[in-house]
N, C-alpha and C positions, 0 to 999 in steps of 0.2 A: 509175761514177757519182761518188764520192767519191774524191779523192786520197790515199792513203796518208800516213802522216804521218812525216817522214824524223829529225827532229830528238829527241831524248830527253823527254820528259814532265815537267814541272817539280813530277811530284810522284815523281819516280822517287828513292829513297832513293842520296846520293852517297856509297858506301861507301867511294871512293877517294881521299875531300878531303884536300887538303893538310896542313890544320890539324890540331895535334895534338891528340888527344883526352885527357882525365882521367879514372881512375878513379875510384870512388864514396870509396876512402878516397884518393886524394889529395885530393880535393876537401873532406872533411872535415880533411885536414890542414892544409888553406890556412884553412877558416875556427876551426879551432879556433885554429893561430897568431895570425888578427886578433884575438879573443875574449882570447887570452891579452896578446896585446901591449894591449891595448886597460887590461886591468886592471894589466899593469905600470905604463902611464903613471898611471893611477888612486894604484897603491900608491906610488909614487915621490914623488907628489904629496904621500900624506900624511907622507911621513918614512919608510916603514918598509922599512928596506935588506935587512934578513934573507931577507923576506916575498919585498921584490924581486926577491933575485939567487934565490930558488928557481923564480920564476916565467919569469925571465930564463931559467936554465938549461932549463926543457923550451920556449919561445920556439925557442930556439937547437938545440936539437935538430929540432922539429919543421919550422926551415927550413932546416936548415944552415949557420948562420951564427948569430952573437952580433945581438941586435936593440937598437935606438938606446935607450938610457934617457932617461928623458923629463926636457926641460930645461925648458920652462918651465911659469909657474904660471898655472891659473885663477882664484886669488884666490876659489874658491867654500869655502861654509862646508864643516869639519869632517864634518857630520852629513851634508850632499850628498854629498859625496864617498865619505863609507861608503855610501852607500845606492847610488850609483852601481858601485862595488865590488864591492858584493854583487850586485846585478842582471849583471855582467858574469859573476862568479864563477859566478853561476846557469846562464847561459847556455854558458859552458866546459865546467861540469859536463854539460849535456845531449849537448853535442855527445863530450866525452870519454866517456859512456857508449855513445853510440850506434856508436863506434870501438872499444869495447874498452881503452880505454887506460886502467888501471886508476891508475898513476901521476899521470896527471893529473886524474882524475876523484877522486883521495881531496887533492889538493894545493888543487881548487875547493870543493870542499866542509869544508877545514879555515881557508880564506881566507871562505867564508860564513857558517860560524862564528863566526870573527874580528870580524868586520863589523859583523853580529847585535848580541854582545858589545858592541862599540865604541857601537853606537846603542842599548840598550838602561840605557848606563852603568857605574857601579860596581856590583859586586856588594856586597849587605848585608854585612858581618863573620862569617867563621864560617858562610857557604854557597857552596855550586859554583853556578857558573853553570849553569842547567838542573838541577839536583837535586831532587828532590819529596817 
């Protein structure tokens, strides 16, 4: 009554595609690199070369290669720019937890620090920043 059906099902899962496939932590390797490259150009921005080349060096780890230092400016304020910094740094830190990457996840979280610090201003004379 019914013709059999000759051709494969186009819900048949193609186990033998071409395309290569990523792991769960490459995948987190490729976004934590953007996150991190993303706050290099940030830190670049504002002057701070130390800060930079620490961040540069796991960049460049996690792609294999040295990543482009950021050449030009956005001409945005000071306190944008930290605030932009820190939301990045945030978001590096989430992803370098959820990897295990201990290295990076204490390098985001001492640049949010940083940041914090920066937009919060000078500290009074004679207190730590965060001290109670």
């Amino acid at each position: 009554m019914y013709e059999p059906i000759r051709s494969p099902s186009v819900h048949t899962p193609a186990d033998d595609a071409d395309f290569p496939h990523r792991s769960r932590e490459e995948e987190l390797d490729i976004q934590l690199a953007g996150h991190l490259a993303a706050l290099l150009a940030v830190t670049d921005e504002l002057g701070l070369g130390a800060a930079g080349d620490r961040i540069a060096e796991q960049v460049a780890r996690l792609r294999g290669a040295p990543p482009a230092r950021h050449a030009g400016l956005t001409d945005a304020a000071p306190t944008d720019l930290h605030r932009r910094a820190h939301a990045l740094a945030g978001r590096a830190l989430l992803v370098a937890a959820s990897r295990a990457d201990t290295t990076v996840a204490i390098l985001a979280a001492i640049r949010m620090d940083a940041h914090t610090a920066a937009l919060a201003g000078p500290a009074p004379s004679g207190q730590l920043v965060g001290a109670h």
